[in-house]
Structures are given as structure tokens and as C-alpha cells.
N, C-alpha and C positions, 0 to 999 in steps of 0.2 A: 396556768395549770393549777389545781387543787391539791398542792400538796398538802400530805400529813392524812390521817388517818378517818376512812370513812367506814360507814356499813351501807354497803350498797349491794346492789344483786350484778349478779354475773354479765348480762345485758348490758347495763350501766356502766360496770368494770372495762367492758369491750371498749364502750362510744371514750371513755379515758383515756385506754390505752392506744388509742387511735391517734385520738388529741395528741397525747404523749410522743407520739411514734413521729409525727409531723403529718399527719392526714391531713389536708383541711378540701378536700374534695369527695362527699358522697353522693349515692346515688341510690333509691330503694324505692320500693312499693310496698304500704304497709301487709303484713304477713305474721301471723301468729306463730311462735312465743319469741318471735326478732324485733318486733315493731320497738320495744323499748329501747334499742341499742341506737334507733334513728332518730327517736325522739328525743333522748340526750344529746343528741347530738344537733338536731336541727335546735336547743335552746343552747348549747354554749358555743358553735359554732361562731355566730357572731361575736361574740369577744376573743375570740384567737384569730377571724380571717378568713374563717370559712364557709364554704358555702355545700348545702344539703339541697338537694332537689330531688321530690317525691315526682317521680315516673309516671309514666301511664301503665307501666308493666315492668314483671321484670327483666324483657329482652330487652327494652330499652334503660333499664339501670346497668346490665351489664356492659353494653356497648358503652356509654355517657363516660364509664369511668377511665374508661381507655382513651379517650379523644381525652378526657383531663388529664391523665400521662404523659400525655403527646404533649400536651401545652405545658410541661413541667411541673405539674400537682402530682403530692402524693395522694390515693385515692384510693375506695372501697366499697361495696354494694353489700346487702347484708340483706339474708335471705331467711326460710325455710324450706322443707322438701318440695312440693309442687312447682316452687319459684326457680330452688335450685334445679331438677327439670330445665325447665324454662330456659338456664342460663347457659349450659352445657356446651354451644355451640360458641361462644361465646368467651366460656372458657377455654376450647380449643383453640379458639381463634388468639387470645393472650399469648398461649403457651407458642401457637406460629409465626407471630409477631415479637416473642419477647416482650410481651410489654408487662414490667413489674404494678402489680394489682397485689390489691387481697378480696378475696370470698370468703364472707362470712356464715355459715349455715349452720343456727339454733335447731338440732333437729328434733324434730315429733315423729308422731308415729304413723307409717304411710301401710300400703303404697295409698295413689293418689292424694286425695285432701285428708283420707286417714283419719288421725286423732289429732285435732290441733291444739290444743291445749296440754298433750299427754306425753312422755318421753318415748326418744325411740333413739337408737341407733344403729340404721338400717341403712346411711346414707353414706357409708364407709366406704363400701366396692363402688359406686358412684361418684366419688372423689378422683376415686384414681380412674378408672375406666370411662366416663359419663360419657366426655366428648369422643368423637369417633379417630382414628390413625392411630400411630404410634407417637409417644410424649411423656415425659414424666410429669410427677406433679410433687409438691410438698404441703403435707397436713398437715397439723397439729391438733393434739385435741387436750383443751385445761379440766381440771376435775375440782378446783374453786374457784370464786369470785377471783380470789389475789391471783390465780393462774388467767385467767379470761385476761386483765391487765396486761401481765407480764406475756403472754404468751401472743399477744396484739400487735404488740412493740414487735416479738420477736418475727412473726410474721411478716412485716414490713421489715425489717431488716433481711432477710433472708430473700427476700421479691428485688429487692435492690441491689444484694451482694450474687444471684442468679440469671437476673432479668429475667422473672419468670411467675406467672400469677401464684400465690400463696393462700391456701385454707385453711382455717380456725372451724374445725368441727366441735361445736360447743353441745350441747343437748337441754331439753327442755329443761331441766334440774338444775345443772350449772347455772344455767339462763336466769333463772327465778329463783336464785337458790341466794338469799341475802348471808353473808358474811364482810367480817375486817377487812376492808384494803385498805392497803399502805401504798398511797402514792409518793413517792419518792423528787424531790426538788429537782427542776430540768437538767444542772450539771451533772446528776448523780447518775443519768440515764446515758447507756452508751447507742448510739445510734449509725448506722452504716448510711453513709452519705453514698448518694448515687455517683455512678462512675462515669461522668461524663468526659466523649471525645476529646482528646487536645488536639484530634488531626484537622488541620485545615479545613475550609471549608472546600475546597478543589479535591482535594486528599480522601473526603470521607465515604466510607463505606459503613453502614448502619448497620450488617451484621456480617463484618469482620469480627472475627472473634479475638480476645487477647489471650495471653498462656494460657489462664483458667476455661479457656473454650468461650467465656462468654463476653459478647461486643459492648462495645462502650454506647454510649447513647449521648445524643443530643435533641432538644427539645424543636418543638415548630415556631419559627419567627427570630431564630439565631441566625440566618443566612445561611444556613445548609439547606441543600434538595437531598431529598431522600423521599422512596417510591414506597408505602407499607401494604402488603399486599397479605393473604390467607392461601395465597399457590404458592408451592414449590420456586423458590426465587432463590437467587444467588446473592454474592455478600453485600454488591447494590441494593439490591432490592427487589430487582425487578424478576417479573416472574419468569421462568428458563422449566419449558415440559420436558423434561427427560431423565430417566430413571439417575445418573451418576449424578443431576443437581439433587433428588430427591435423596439419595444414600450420604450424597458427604452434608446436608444440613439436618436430619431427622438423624445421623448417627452423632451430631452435634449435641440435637435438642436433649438427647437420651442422655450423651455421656458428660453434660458438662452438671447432670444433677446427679449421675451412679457414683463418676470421677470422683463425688465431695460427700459422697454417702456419710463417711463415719464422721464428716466437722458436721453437716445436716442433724443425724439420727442423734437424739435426746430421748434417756429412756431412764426409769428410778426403778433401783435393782435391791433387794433386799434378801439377805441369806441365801444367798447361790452357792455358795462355795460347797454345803454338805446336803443340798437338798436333793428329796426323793421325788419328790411334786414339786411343782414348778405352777402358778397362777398367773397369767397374761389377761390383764385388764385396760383398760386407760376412760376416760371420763367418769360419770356421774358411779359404774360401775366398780372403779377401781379403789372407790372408799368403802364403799358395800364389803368388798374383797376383802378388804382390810380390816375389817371384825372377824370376819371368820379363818382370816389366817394368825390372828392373834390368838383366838382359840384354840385353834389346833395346835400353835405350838406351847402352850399351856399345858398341853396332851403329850408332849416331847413328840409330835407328829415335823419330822423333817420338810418343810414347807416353805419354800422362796416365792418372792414376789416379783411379776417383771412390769410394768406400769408404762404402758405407751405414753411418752407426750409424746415426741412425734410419731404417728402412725405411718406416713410416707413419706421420704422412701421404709420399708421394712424391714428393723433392725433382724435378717435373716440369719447373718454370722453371729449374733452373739445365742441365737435360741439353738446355734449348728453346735455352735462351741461346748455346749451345756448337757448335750445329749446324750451322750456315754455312759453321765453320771445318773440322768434323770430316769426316772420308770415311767410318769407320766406326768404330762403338759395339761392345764385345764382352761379354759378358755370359757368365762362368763363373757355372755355381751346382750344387750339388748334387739336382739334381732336373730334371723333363724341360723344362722353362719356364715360368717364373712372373714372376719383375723382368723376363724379358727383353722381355716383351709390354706393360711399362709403359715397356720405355726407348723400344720400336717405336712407344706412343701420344703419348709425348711427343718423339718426332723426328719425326716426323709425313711421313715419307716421304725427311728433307732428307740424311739419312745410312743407308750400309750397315750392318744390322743381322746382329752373329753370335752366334743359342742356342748356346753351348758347353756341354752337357747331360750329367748324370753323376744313371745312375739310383740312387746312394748305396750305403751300404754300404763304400765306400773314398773319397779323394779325390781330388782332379784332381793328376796331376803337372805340376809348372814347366811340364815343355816341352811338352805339350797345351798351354797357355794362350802359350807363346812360338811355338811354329808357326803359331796361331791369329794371334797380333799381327806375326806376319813374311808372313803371308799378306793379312792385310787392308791391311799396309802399302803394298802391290805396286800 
């Protein structure tokens, strides 16, 4: 690994912290502003062990990384919007299989092929909803180079302490956005080791779940049978049609990621305690945010910051908690409304709600989001 200190762009930072996390299985189709994160990675892979394979698409990168799972690789597909499209069923299919992945998606600006070169973040409610049933999911979204690292790691950690696919919503800016990273010496990196069965191989059940709700895993070619299927199946595997197997494993899939909500939700909070306005951000946005909330309170304008890194699950209880005090919640994001209709379900009426809405392609300037927090102030 490359320890000590680079400048590299946020793409880059990803294909590291991959490295870093124990990836050494990917899977892609080049796609604009992601292709960098595979091209670092298709040149250092060979000196750690791994191996990158460029797709014919990306329904077959998504599938690829899953069958490298099964075979005991940690793995990852890295996309953009059209692609991540593409992947959705895919994703679904991880989330009913368990099987610990990451999805990576540098987003631009859609819908369809969109703006490919241009930021966006539009791909947010299609993280959590994309694929079809009921499922949770966990996002995260970094706002620099040194977060795209760190927050790579942590996404693989989090797929393997869940068994459950894991996404890094990065945006075109972060992506291309060269800054310091500090990669850190491989002892210094804590890392959650997969939790593999100890139950015999006569014994095992692939999704028996343990206290925490979620089953232990064994890989293919250890001497275990086990049946992986996308239907409604039992803690064998095998598939069982009927509504009571479908209620006790989907109230599984749900609650073994609501259950761990608050160890999950990762959020940077700043002056909440006396604030009137309240600003909910996270990527490329949530720096932008942070000039114009430095100014306002320059102004003695009462002004907290709440800064998503993880977006899903949705830190609800702390923006419920806040509400009494708050007059109003402001919500920039690069897309027409998406967090701002979850900060509106979790204020539940008790504060004024502002979409400050940017159909992408460029990003918000400071003083859009300062006129915004001088106006709610009032």
C-alpha cells in the first residue's frame, strides 16, 4: 500500500481505499466521471493480488462481484448514473442473498446519459429505493479526496459487519476534485474481518441469522452445500412460496440494518445547541454550505450545520430531536428534492422547511445558500 501523504483526486482516493479495505476483486464498465477509480485500480492491482475485469456492461459487473464473494474476495463495481440504472436489480439481488459488496456511483447529472462530465446528485432516492421489494440499504457520501479513502474502507467494513451491499455516493466534484490524502500504514487501519460460520459443515444454515440478526457466511469450495437463490427462501436457502417465509426473512433484512441504525448513522454536527436554522448537506454541497454558514454567523445569525456522511439509513431522530428549538431546516442539494422530503418527514410539521434545488450540472454558490439562511432567519 502507499503510505504517507499524496495529492490525488477523489476517484483515485476511492481505487486506495479499496486497496486499503482488502478489495482485491473488481468489476466495471468504463463510464464517465468513475472510469478513474478502475484505472487505478486495474494498474496497482497487480502488485497486491488483484484482479479488475472490464465487463461487457454493467449488468454483468454487478453480477461478477457477487460470484467473487461467494468465492471469498472482497469485491466492488464502480459506476455512474445510467450504469447504476443498470445495476439495480442486482443490487436487490445482494441485499436478498446477503451478500457483502460495495457500489460505487461518481454521480453526474441525469436523468438518462444526462451530463456526463457535470455534477449532480440526483442518485440519492435511487440508492435507497432503486431495486424493487422491501430492503434496507447503507450509503455514505464523502465531501473530499481524504473522505472518498476513508469512507471506502468504511463501506467495506460495514458490508461485512451487515452482510449486506454497501454504497459510496461520491459526485462528480469529489471525483475530480484533487486534494491531500494521507494514507495511513496497513496496522494503523482497523478493519472488520468477515464473520465466518464455525458451524459444521452438516450443521450449516447460510442464513441462520446470529444475535445481531445477521448469518455468518462461508465461502464455495470449503465443503459446505448451500443453495443461493433471489426467492423468498428459508435459513437453508432453499426457496419456501409462502407469505410467513416471506415476513420472518424481509422483517430480517429490514431490522438487522434499522436494529444498528445509530452504530451505522455518521453525521458532523456543528452549533446545534442554540441554533434557529439548521443546514442539512453532505457531498460536494456540504463545503459550498460551509462558507455561507460561516458568514451568517459572522452576522450573529444562529446557524447549525448537520453534514450527512452517512445518508442511509436517515439520521431521522436526531433532526426530530432538534425541532422544538429549530424555526427552520434548509436543505441544499444538487438535484430537484430528495433529503429534503426526509428532513420534511422527520420534522413532522414542527419547523419551516427550505428545497434549495439545483438541477446540476454546476453547483450552488455560497450566497444562494447565505440569502437562503438570512431569509429563514427573519
Amino acid at each position: 500500500m502507499l503510505a504517507g501523504t499524496h495529492f490525488i483526486n477523489g476517484d483515485v482516493s476511492c481505487a486506495e481505499g479499496a486497496i486499503a479495505a482488502g478489495c482485491r476483486f473488481a468489476a466495471g464498465y468504463p463510464i464517465t466521471p468513475s472510469t478513474e477509480v478502475v484505472e487505478r485500480l486495474a494498474k496497482r492491482f497487480p502488485s497486491v493480488g488483484g484482479v479488475f475485469i472490464q465487463m461487457e456492461d454493467e449488468l454483468a459487473s454487478s453480477i461478477a462481484i457477487q460470484g467473487a464473494v461467494w468465492g471469498g474476495a472482497k469485491a466492488m463495481t464502480v459506476t455512474s448514473g445510467p450504469g447504476m440504472s443498470l445495476m439495480m436489480e442486482h443490487l436487490g439481488y445482494a441485499a436478498m442473498t446477503e451478500t457483502p459488496c460495495v457500489f460505487v456511483n461518481v454521480q453526474r447529472g441525469g436523468p438518462s446519459t444526462g451530463l456526463p462530465t457535470l455534477p449532480g446528485q440526483a442518485d440519492i432516492m435511487q440508492a435507497k429505493w432503486g431495486s424493487h421489494g422491501d430492503y434496507r440499504i447503507i450509503a455514505l457520501s464523502p465531501n473530499s479526496p481524504q473522505e472518498a479513502f476513508d469512507l471506502t474502507i468504511e463501506c467495506f467494513n460495514l458490508a461485512e459487519e451487515y452482510r449486506t451491499p454497501v454504497l459510496l455516493m461520491m459526485d462528480e466534484c469529489i471525483g475530480h476534485m484533487l486534494g491531500k490524502v494521507i494514507i495511513p500504514h496497513a496496522s494503523n487501519i482497523s478493519l472488520r474481518t468477515r464473520h465466518y460460520s464455525r458451524r459444521k459443515a452438516e450443521n450449516y444454515k447460510p442464513f441462520e441469522p446470529r444475535d445481531n440478526g445477521v448469518p455468518g457466511f462461508v465461502k464455495a469450495g470449503d465443503g459446505y452445500r448451500f443453495h443461493m437463490t433471489g426467492l423468498t427462501h428459508n435459513e437453508e436457502g432453499y426457496p419456501v412460496m409462502t407469505a410467513d417465509a416471506q415476513r420472518i426473512l424481509i422483517k430480517r433484512l429490514v431490522e438487522k440494518i434499522d436494529n444498528n441504525a445509530d452504530k451505522i448513522i455518521h453525521v458532523q454536527k456543528s452549533k446545534l445547541r442554540n441554533a434557529e436554522v439548521v443546514v442539512i448537506s453532505y457531498g460536494i454541497t456540504s463545503r459550498i454550505a460551509q462558507y455561507a454558514i460561516e458568514q451568517a454567523r459572522k452576522e450573529k445569525i444562529k446557524v447549525g450545520h448537520i453534514r450527512l456522511v452517512t445518508i442511509w439509513p436517515f439520521p431521522e431522530s436526531l433532526i426530530r430531536g432538534i425541532t422544538d428549538q429549530v424555526k427552520a431546516f434548509i436543505v441544499p442539494e444538487i438535484n430537484m428534492g430528495q433529503i429534503v422530503h426526509e428532513v420534511e418527514r422527520a420534522a413532522c410539521g414542527g419547523a419551516e422547511i427550505y428545497k434549495l434545488s439545483h438541477a446540476g450540472g454546476s453547483v450552488f454558490s455560497p450566497k444562494e445558500i447565505y440569502d437562503t439562511i438570512v431569509e429563514a432567519s427573519k
